[in-house]
Every structure is written in C-alpha cells, then in structure tokens.
C-alpha positions in Angstrom: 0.0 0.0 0.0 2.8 2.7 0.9 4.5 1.5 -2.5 1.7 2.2 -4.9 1.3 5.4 -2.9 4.9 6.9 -3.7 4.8 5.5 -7.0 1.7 7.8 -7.6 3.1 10.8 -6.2 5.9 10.5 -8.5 3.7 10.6 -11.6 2.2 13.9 -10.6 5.7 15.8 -10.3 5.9 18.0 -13.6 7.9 20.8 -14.8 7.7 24.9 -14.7 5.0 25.8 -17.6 3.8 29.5 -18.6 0.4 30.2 -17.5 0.9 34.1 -18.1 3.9 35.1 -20.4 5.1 38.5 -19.3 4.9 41.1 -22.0 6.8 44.3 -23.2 5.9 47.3 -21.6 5.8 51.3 -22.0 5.4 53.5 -18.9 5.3 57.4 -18.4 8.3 58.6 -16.4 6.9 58.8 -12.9 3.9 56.4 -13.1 3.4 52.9 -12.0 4.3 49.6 -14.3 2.9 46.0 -13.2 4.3 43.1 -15.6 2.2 40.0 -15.0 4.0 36.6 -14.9 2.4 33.4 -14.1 3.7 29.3 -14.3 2.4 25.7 -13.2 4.2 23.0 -12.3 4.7 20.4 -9.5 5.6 21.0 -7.1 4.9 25.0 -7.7 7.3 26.8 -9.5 9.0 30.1 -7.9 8.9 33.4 -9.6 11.6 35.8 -9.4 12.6 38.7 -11.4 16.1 40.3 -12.7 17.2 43.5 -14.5 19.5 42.3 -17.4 22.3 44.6 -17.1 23.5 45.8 -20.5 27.2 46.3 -19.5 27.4 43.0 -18.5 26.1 39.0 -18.6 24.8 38.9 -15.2 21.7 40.0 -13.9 20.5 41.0 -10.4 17.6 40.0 -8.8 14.6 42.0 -8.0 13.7 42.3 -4.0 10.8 43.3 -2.9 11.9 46.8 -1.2 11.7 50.2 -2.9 10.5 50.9 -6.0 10.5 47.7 -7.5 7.8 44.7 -5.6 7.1 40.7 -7.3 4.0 40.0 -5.6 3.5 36.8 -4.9 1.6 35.5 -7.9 4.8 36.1 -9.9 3.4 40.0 -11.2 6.6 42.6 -11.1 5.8 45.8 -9.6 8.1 49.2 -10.3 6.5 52.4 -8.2 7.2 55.4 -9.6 9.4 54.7 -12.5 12.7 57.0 -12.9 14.2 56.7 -16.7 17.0 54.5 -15.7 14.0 51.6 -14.9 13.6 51.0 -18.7 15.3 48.3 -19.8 15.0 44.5 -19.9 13.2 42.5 -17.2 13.6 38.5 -17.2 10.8 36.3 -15.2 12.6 33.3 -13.9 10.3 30.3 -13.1 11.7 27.0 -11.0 10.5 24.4 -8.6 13.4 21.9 -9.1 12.2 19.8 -11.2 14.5 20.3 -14.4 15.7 23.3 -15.8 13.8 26.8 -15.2 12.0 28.7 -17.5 12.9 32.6 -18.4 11.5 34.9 -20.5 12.2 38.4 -21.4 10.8 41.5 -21.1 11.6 45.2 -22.5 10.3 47.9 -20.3 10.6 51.4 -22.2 10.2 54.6 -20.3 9.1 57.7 -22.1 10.4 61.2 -20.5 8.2 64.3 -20.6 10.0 67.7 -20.3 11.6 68.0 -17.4 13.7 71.6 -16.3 16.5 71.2 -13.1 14.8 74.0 -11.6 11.8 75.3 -12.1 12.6 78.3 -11.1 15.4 81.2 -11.5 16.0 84.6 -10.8 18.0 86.7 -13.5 19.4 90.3 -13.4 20.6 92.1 -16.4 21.9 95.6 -16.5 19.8 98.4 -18.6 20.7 99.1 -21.7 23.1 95.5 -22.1 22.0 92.1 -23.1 20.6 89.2 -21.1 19.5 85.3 -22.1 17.1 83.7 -20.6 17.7 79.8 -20.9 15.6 76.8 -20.7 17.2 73.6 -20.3 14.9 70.9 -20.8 14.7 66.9 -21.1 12.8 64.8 -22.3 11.4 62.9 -25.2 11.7 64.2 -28.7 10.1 66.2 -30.3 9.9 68.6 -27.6 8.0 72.2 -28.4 8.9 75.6 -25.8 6.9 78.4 -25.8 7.6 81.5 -24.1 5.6 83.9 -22.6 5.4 86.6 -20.2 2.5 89.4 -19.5 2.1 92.4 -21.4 5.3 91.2 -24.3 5.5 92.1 -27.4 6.2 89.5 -29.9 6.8 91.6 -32.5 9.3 93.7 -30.9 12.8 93.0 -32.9 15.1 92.8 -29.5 14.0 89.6 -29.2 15.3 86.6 -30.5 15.4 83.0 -30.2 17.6 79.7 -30.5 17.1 76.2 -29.9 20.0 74.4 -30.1 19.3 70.8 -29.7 20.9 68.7 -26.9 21.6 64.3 -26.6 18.6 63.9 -24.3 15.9 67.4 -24.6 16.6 71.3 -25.9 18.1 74.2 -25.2 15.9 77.3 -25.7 17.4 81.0 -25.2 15.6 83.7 -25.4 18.1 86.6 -26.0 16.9 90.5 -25.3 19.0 93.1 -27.3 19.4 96.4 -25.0 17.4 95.7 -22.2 14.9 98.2 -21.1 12.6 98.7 -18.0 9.9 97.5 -19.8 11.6 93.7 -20.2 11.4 93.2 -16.5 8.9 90.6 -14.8 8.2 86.7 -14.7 8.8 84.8 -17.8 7.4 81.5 -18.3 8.9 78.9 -20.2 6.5 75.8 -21.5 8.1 72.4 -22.5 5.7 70.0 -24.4 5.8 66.8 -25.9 4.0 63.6 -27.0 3.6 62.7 -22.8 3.4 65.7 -20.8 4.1 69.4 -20.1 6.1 71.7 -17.8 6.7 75.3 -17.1 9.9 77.0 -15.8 9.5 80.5 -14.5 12.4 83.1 -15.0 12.2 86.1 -12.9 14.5 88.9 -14.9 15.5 92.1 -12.9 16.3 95.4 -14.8 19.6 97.0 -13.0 19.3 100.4 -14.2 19.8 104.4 -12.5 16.6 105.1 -10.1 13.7 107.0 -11.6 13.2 110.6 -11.1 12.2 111.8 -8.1 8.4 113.1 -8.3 5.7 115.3 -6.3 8.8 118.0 -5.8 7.3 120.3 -3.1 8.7 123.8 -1.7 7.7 124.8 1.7 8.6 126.8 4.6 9.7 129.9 2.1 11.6 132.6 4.0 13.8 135.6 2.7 16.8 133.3 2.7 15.6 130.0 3.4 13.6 127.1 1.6 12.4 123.5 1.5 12.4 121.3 -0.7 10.2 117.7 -0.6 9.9 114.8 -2.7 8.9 111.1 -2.7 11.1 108.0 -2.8 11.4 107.3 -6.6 11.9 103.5 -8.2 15.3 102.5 -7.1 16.0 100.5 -10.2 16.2 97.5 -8.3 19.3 98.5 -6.7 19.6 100.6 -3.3 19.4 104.3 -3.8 22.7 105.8 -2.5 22.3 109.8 -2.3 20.2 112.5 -3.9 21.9 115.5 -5.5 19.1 119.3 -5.2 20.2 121.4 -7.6 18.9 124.9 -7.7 19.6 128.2 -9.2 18.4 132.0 -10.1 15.7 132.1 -12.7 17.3 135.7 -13.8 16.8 135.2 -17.5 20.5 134.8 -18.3 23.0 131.5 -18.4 22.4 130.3 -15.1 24.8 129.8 -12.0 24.5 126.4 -11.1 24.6 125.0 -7.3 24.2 121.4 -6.1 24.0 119.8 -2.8 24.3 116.4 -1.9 21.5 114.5 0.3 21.9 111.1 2.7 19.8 108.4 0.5 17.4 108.2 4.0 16.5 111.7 3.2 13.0 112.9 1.3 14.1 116.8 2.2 16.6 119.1 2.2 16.7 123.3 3.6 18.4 125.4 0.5 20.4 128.2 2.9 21.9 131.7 1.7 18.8 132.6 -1.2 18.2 135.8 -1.9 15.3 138.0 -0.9 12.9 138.6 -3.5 14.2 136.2 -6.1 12.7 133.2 -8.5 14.8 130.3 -8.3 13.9 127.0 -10.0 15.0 123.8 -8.2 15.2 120.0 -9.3 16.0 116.4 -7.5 18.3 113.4 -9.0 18.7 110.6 -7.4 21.7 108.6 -7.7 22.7 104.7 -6.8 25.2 101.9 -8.3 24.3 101.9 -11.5 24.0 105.8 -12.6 22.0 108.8 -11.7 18.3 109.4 -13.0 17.2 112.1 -15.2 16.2 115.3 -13.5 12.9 115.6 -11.7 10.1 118.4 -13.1 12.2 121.4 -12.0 9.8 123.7 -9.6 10.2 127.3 -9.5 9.8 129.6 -6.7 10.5 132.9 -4.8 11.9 134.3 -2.0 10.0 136.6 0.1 11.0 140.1 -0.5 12.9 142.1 1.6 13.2 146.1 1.1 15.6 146.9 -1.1 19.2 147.1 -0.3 21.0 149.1 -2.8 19.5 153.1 -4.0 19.1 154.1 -8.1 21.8 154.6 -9.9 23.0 157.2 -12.6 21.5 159.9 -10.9 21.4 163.4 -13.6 19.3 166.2 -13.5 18.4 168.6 -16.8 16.8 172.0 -17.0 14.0 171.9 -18.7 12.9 175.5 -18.5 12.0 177.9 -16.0 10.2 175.8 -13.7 11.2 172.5 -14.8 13.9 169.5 -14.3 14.0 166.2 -15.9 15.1 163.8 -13.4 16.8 160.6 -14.7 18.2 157.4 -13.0 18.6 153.7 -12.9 17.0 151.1 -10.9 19.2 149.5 -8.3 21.6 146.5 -9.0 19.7 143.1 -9.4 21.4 142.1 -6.7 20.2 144.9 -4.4 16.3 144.9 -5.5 15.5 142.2 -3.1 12.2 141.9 -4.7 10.0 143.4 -7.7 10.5 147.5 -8.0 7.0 148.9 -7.8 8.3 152.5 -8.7 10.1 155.2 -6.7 10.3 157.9 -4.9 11.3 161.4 -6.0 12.2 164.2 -2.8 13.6 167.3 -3.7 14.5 170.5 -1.8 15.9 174.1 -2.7 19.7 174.0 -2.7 21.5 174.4 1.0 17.8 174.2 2.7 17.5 172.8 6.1 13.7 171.8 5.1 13.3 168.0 4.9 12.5 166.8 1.2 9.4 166.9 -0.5 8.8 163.9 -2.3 6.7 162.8 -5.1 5.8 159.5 -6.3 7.2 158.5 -9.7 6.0 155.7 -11.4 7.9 152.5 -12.7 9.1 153.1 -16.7 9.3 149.8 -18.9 13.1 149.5 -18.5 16.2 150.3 -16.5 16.6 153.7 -17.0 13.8 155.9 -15.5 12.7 159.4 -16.2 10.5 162.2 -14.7 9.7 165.8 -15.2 9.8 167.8 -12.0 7.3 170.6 -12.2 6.4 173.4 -10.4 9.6 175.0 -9.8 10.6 178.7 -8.9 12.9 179.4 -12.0 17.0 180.4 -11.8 17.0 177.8 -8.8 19.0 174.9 -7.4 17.6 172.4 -6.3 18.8 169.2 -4.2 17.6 165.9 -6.0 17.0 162.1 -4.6 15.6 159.2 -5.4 14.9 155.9 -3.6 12.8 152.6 -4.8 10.3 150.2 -2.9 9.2 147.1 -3.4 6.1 145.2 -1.5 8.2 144.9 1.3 9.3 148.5 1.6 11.4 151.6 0.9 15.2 151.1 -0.1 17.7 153.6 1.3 18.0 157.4 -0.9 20.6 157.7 -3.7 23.1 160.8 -3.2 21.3 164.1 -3.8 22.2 166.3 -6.8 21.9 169.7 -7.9 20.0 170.8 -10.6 19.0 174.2 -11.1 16.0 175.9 -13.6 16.3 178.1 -15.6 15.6 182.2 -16.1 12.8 183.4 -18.0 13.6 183.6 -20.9 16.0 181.2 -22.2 15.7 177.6 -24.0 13.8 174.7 -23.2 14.2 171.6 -24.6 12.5 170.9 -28.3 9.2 168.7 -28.1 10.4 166.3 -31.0 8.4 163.6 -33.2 8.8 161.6 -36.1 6.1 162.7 -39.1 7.1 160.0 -41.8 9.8 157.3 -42.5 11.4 155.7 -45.6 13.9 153.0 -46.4 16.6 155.5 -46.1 15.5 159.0 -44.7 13.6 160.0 -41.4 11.8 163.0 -41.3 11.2 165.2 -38.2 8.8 167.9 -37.0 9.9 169.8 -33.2 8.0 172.6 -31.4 9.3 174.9 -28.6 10.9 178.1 -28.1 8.3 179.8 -30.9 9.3 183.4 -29.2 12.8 183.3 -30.2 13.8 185.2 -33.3 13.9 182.3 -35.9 17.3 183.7 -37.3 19.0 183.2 -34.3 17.5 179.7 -32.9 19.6 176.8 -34.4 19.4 173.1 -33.7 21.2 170.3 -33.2 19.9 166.7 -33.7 22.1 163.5 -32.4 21.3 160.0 -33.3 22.4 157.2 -33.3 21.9 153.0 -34.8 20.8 150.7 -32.4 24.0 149.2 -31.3 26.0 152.3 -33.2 27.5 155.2 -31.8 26.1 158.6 -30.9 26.7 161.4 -33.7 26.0 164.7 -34.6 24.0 166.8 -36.9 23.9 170.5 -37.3 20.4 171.6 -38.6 21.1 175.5 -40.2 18.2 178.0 -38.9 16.9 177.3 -42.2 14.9 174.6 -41.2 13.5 176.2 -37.8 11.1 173.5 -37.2 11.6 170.3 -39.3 14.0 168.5 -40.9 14.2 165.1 -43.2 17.4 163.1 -41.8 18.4 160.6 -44.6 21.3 158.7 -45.8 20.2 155.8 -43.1 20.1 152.3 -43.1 17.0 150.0 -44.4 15.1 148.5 -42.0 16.8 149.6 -38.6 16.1 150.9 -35.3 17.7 154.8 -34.6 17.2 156.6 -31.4 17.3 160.8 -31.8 16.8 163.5 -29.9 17.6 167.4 -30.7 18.8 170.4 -29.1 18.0 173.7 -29.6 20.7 176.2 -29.8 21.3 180.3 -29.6 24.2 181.8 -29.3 26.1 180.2 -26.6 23.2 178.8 -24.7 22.1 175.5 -25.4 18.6 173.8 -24.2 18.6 170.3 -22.8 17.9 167.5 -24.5 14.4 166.7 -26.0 13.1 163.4 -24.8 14.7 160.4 -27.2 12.3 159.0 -29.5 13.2 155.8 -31.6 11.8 155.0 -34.7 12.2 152.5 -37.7 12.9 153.1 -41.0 10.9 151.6 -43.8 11.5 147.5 -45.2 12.3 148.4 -49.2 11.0 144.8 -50.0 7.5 146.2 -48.5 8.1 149.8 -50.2 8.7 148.1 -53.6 5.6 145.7 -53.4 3.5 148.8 -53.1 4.7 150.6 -55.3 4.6 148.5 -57.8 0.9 147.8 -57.2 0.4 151.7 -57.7 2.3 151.7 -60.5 -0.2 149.4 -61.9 -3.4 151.4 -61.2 -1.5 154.4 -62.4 -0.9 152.6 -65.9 -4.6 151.3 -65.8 -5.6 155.0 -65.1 -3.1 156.2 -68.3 -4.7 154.0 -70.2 -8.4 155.4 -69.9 -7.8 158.6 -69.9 -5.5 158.0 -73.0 -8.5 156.2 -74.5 -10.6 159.3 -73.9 -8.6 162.1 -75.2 -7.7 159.7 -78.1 -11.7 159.5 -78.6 -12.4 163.0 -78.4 -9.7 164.3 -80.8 -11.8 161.5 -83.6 -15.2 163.5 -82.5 -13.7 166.8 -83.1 -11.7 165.8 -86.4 -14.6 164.2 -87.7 -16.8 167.6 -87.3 -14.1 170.2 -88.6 -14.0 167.7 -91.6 -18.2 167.7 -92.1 -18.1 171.3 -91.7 -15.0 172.3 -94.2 -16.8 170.2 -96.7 -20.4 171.8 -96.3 -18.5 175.5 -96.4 -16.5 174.4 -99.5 -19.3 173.1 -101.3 -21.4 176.1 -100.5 -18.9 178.7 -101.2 -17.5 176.5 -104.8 -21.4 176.7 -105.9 -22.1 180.3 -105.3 -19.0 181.5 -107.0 -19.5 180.0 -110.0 -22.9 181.8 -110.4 -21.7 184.5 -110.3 -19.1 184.3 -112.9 -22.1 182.8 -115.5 -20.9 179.3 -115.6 -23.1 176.6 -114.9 -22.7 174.2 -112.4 -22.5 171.3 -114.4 -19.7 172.6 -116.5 -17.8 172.9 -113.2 -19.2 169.2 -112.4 -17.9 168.1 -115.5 -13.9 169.4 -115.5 -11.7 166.7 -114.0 -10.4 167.1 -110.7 -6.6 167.8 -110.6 -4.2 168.2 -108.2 -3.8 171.9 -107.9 -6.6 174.5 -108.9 -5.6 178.1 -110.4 -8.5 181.2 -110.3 -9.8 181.6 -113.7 -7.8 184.6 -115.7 -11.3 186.4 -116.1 -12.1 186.7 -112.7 -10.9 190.3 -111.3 -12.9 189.8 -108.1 -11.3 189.6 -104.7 -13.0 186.2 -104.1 -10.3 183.6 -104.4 -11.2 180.1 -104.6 -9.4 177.1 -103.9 -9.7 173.4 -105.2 -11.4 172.1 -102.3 -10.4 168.2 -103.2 -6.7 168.4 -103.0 -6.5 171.0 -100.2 -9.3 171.6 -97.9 -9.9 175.2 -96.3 -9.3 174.6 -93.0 -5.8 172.7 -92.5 -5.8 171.2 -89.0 -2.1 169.9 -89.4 -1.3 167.6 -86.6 2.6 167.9 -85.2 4.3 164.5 -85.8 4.5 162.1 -82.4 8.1 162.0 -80.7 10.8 160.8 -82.4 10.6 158.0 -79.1 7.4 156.8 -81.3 7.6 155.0 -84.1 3.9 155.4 -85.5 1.7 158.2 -85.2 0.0 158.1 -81.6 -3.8 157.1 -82.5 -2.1 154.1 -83.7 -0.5 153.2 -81.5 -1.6 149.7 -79.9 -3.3 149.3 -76.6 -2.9 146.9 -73.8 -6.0 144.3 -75.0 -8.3 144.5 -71.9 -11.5 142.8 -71.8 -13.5 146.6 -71.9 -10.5 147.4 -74.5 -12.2 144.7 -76.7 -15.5 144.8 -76.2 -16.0 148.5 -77.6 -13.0 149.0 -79.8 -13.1 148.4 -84.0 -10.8 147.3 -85.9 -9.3 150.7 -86.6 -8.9 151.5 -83.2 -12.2 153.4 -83.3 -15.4 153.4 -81.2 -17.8 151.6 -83.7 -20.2 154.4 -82.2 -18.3 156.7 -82.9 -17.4 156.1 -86.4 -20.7 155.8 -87.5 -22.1 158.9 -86.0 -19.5 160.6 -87.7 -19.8 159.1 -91.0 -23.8 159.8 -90.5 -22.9 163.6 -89.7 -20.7 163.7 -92.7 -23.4 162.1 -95.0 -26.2 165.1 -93.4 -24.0 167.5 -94.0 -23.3 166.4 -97.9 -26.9 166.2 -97.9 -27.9 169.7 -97.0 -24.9 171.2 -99.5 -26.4 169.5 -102.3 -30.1 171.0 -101.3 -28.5 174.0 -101.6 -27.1 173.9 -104.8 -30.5 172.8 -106.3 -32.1 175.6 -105.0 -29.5 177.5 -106.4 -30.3 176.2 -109.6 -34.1 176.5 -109.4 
C-alpha cells in the first residue's frame, strides 16, 4: 500500500510551464508599471525577477523593497518609474524539477520635459543684453513656448535659438538692449507627446533710479527754503544719495549749485537765497548703476525784503524855467530784493534845512527811469533824490544832486516827433521856443543805430522846425533827440524818441501795385482824349466840306458858268483862279487841299507810328468797344452819319441855287 502510494506521487511531479507570459511594456516617467508573470508546475514553481544589465552578462535579482515589488503571484511591480527603470526584465520560473524557465521583457520609459529647476531669478543691466535659458529633457520632439505678460512679440530685440541637446533642448531667449519695460516673470513651456512643464524666470532690470516726483517747496523765508519729494523706483538697486540742484531764474546762463543729500532723506533746507528772487529747483537721485534724469524742475521765490542798494546814474536837466527832468537807474539786481513797484522822488531848494518833498514816480518799462519835476521857482537849485520800494518796503535814498531851472527867458528843450519814415530817410517835426527870433534859434539833432554810436547833426536855422534826416540804413532801429541852440546857450535835451525806417521789400511791393493802377488810369484817360480828338476831327472835316461846297457853288454863279460845267472838269491836283475873274474872291480846289488845314505835329521821335495808332494793352472793356481801326464803332458811324447830313444839306442848296 505505501508502495503504490509513492509511485503515484511521483507521476504527478511536472515541470515549470507559462500560465501568463510576461509582455513588453511602456510607462510614463513617474507612473506605476505592473508586468504579469504566471507558471504551473509540481511542485509549484517560484517566480523571481532580474534586470539584465546591459554592461554586463549577469543580472541581479529584484527584492521586494523600494520601487520595484514581485507580488507573490509572480506579477513585477516598479512604483514610480525613474528613466533609468527601462530596460529588460527577465521572469525566472523553478520548482526543481529540471531546468527553469525565463523569459524576457523590454520595459521602455518615455520622458516628458523635465527643467532642473523650475525656477530662477536673473538680473541684467539696462541698456546691455541678457539670455534667458531653458534647459529641458525629455522625449523628442519637444516644443517651448515663451511667454510673459504684457510682451511684445513683434518687438525686434528679441530673439530665439534652440540648439538641440543628446537627451531634450536648449531654448534661449536673448533680449537686445534691455529696457525697464523687459522686467517681470517669464514662463517657459516644454511639451511633448507625454506631458508638459513650465519653468518660471524672474529677470530684474539694474538700471539708474527713476526721477524723483511730487517735488514740493515749503517753509519759504527771505533766505531760506524746503524742498520735498517722494522716494522714486530704485531700479532694483539701493538708492545711495540725492543730489538738489537749484539756481536764479534771472533770464541769463544760469549759475548752477548742487548739494548732496543722505539716500534716507525725502528733504533738504536750501540756505543763503536771496530776498525777493525766482529760483527753479530739481531732485536726481543717484545709486550703483547711474544717476536718474532730472525731476520736473519747480520754480519759486523768495519773500521780498526792502531793497538794499538806492538808483543809480542819478542826472538832472533843465527843462525850462520851472522845470527839471530827473533821470536814473534802478538799483543793482542784486540789491532789488524783490519786484520794483516804482520810486520815490524828494527834492528841496539848494542848502535848505527843510526835509524833502517827495513825489511818487511811477515804474518806466526799463532800467533807466525818467520824470519831469514841475512846479519849480525858476533860476534855482535844487537838491535831488531818489529811492525805490518794493512790497516789502522803501530802499535807502541815492546821493542828492543839484540841478538848477532856468531864467525866464531862455531855452527849453524841443518837443520832438517823427512825421514820416522811408527806407533810407527820417523825417522830423519839433516845437518849442516859438518866441525866439527864428534867425538866431539853431538846432542840433544827435542820433544814433541801435548798437551804433552817438553822432552829430547840425540843422542850419533854415529849417526852424523840421528837418528830413536821410542817408540811413533800411530797416533799422535809430534813437534821436535834438537840441536847440542860440548863441552860446544851449537847451537840454528833448526826450529820445526811436523809430524804424521803412522794409524796401514792402516799399517796392507797393509801389509796384500803384504803379499798376496808375498805368490802368493812363490808359483810360488815354483812351478818352484819343476818342475825343476822332469826335472833333470828324466835325471840322463835315463842316470844311459843307463850307466848300457852298462857297465853290455860289461863286460859279456869279461868274455865269453853270454848275454842271464845273461838275464836269476833271479834278486835278492843284486849282488856279480863272484869268477872267478880277474879283477879290479867291477860290481854292477844295479836293486836293481843304480850307481849313488842322495839321497835326508829328508824335516824338521815341514813337515810331503816329500816336492814334498806337496799340493798346488788349483788356476785356478794351475789346468789347474798340473796331478794328482803333475806333469806337459808335463813334465812327455817328461821324460818317454827320458827314453824310452835311453832304446832304450842301447838295439841297445847290439845287435851290439852280431853281
């Protein structure tokens, strides 16, 4: 019985067979692979699995700790799969009964894009070059895309390159002359057939800070002001100081001061201004990489202090018998300390002890200033000053001078103007000291270019009251003034006037435009006279016929030939009286010279035809009522209808006669 058992049991003992054959496999980097392998045999076979090592013959077996599990019906297990887990796989199945059985797998991993890091910070300097790289792996093909907010594709400064690498790409993205605007996150998207991934590149601008803004002036004293601002864009590098530069808004090339501020600073107090002055201010702010461009300069002023300096140039002139004319400069720039709102004028007789009398004068257009003190007791001195003021008070007085009027009597100073100008030639008109004999009053006028000298011009007491200065310049600026002159006393100086002469280019333009009406005019009245002399031709010519006629008809009666003989002798070309005839009655042949001879005189020898020939300027009235023959139609045939009447009437005469 135990015999024929064992002999049974070692029937049933059989050999590893495949119940599942293992198969190749693809997997996505980073996913989970399971390889089925299953076998039957008796006793049971054992599974195991190996990696085949490429480099060499042997292969290791496959634990069960890690990544990579056989579960325990024979199925291979790899968690996670990394690239280097593709490869071949062999399923070994034994239960000692022969030899086992093996077969092999190929596991192949496919990569998507994969970056090192996925993220990086980049700084590139304004104005230079960066590149922006993307290193990616992965399966082929693999497609990048960049991107970032607000970019401009179309802009040329960027470029890019893909240079292809063993295992992924290379994409660069290279910016030409980086600007502020290229700062910010840039994303960088790798795709292929099994997966996507983004990179993000974070580029910073280094560049010189912006310019300070909301520039603010405060706290404005005589001497002293603040300046404010806000904290400007530091160009992603630490501001290190700020530089206030200031200076006198006189009008002229600025003086230029700068003073340096501490980078913790949004202020700064500007010391030793003046009083009563604009100044304009502006902020730059500096740090490692260059200074920023100006801020909006700000202007400002000073409060005004009373001036601090008197008029300058202080003269006085006689200007008749009660009369001075007062003239000065305002006080140095320097000294104004504020806007001049006019002056102040005292005056007091000569060695008086009296305090001075003043008398507001008000501001003139320019530097020099001039008034007429009136008033006066004549042939007196008098002790002149003069001070300024400004809103914030009276400036001290200028050093007095003496001026004295004038006796009755003697010469004030012309009252000139200018009456007309030309290109080259002023003329003048001047009124004052009408009770002076005219032979003895004499004048003397000065002028001068602008930016010429001074000169002189004796006017003869020929000309006691105008005069036409020429010889000048086109189109320039003079200053005059005159003095009038008698014996050995001279009056003071009229007031300066300055005038303009005339633009030639504008003189010849308008002259030439009158020249034109005055030709147009020529030619009517031309046309006219030209008319009337045909009108008045035309009737002397009627009338010498109708007298002729008349006179021919009632001589020849009287003599006792008949008109028809007379009809009948040919015409020639000079008559003689008839021998016979012992009467004082001449008669002349009226057909080769008429009674009347109205002889024209020939036209200038400047002419070449007689005048009523000659041609007119064709105008559209010209044509309209002129013949052919120069002639009014109108006129021609009232005058060939007069002639006709009068021919008319003589022959009515004559048959009367006859009757």
């Amino acid at each position: 019985m135990i015999a024929g058992a064992r002999s049974s049991a070692n029937w049933n003992i059989t050999r590893p067979e495949w119940n599942i054959l293992p198969d190749d496999a693809e997997v996505v980097y980073g996913s989970d692979l399971k390889i089925d392998c299953a076998a039957t045999g008796i006793p049971p076979p054992k599974l195991q699995w190996k990696k085949v090592s490429p480099e060499s013959s042997e292969s290791s077996l496959l634990g069960n700790g890690g990544r990579h599990r056989t579960l325990s019906n024979g199925s291979m297990v790899l968690l996670d799969v990394h690239s280097d887990d593709g490869g071949e796989y062999e399923c070994i199945a034994s239960n000692g009964i022969g030899e086992s059985i093996k077969k092999t797998v190929t596991v192949i991993v496919h990569v998507p894009p994969q970056f090192q890091e996925a993220y990086h910070l980049q700084k590139a300097r304004s104005g230079h070059s960066a590149v922006l790289r993307c290193d990616v792996t992965g399966d082929s093909p693999i497609k990048v895309k960049w991107t970032k907010e607000y970019m401009d594709n179309t802009d040329s400064r960027y470029k890019i390159q893909e240079p292809p690498l063993p295992n992924g790409l290379l994409s660069e993205l290279y910016i030409s002359r980086v600007l502020r605007k290229d700062a910010g996150i840039y994303a960088c998207s790798a795709t292929n057939s099994y997966g996507k991934q983004d990179k993000t590149i974070k580029l910073l601008v280094l560049e010189p800070p912006a310019s300070p803004s909301d520039i603010v002036i405060k706290e404005v004293e005589r001497t002293e002001a603040t300046v404010m601002w806000k904290t400007p864009y530091a160009g992603n590098s630490p501001i290190t100081r700020y530089v206030v530069q200031y200076w006198r808004d006189t009008g002229s090339t600025p003086k230029l001061e700068e003073e340096n501020v501490g980078s913790e600073k949004t202020s700064h107090q500007l010391r030793n201004l003046r009083p009563g002055t604009s100044y304009v201010v502006r902020v730059i702010a500096d740090n490692e990489f260059g200074s920023s461009t100006p801020s909006v300069p700000i202007r400002f002023y000073t409060a005004e202090d009373t001036p601090s300096g008197y008029p300058t140039d202080l003269t006085v002139f006689s200007n008749g018998v009660n009369e001075l004319i007062i003239r000065w400069k305002a006080p140095a720039p320097d000294q104004r300390n504020g806007a001049i709102q006019g002056y102040e004028l005292g005056y007091r007789e000569h060695y008086s002890m009296e305090p001075y009398t003043y008398r507001e004068a008000p501001l003139g257009p320019s530097i020099s200033q001039e008034y007429v003190l009136d008033n006066l007791k004549d042939d007196t001195e008098y002790e002149i000053v003069v001070r300024a003021y400004n809103r914030a008070g009276k400036g001290p007085t200028s050093m007095p001078v003496i001026g004295k009027t004038r006796e009755i009597g003697t010469l004030i100073a012309p009252n000139m103007w200018v009456e007309s100008t030309t290109a080259t030639s002023i003329s003048l008109r001047w009124s004052g000291n009408e009770e002076i004999k005219k032979g003895a009053l004499r004048h003397s006028l000065h002028y001068r270019a602008e930016g010429g000298k001074w000169q002189e011009k004796p006017i003869p007491s020929t000309y006691p009251d105008s005069y036409v200065l020429d010889d000048l310049e086109e189109n320039t600026l003079y200053y005059l003034y005159i003095q009038a002159m008698s014996g050995s006393d001279h009056s003071n100086p009229s007031l300066t006037v300055s005038v303009r002469t005339s633009d030639p280019s504008f003189e010849r333009s308008s002259m030439t435009q009158m020249q034109e009406v005055s030709h147009q005019t020529t030619l009517v009245i031309s046309l006219s006279v030209v008319i009337s002399c045909v009108v008045i031709v035309c009737v002397i010519a009627g009338a010498c016929v109708y007298v002729t006629r008349v006179t021919a008809r009632t001589g020849f009666k009287r003599d006792g030939h008949a008109l028809s003989d007379f009809a009948e002798q040919p015409s020639t070309s000079r008559s003689t009286p008839l021998s016979r005839h012992t009467s004082n009655f001449r008669y002349v042949d009226v057909n080769s010279r008429p009674l009347l001879w109205c002889s024209t005189p020939a036209p200038p020898n400047d002419y070449p035809s007689p005048y009523a020939t000659l041609p007119l300027r064709p105008t559209p009235m010209s044509k309209r009522w002129q013949s052919e023959d120069g002639m009014s139609p109108a006129i021609s045939e009232r005058s060939e209808s007069l002639i006709n009447q009068r021919v008319e009437i003589s022959e009515d005469k004559i048959s009367n006669n006859r009757e």
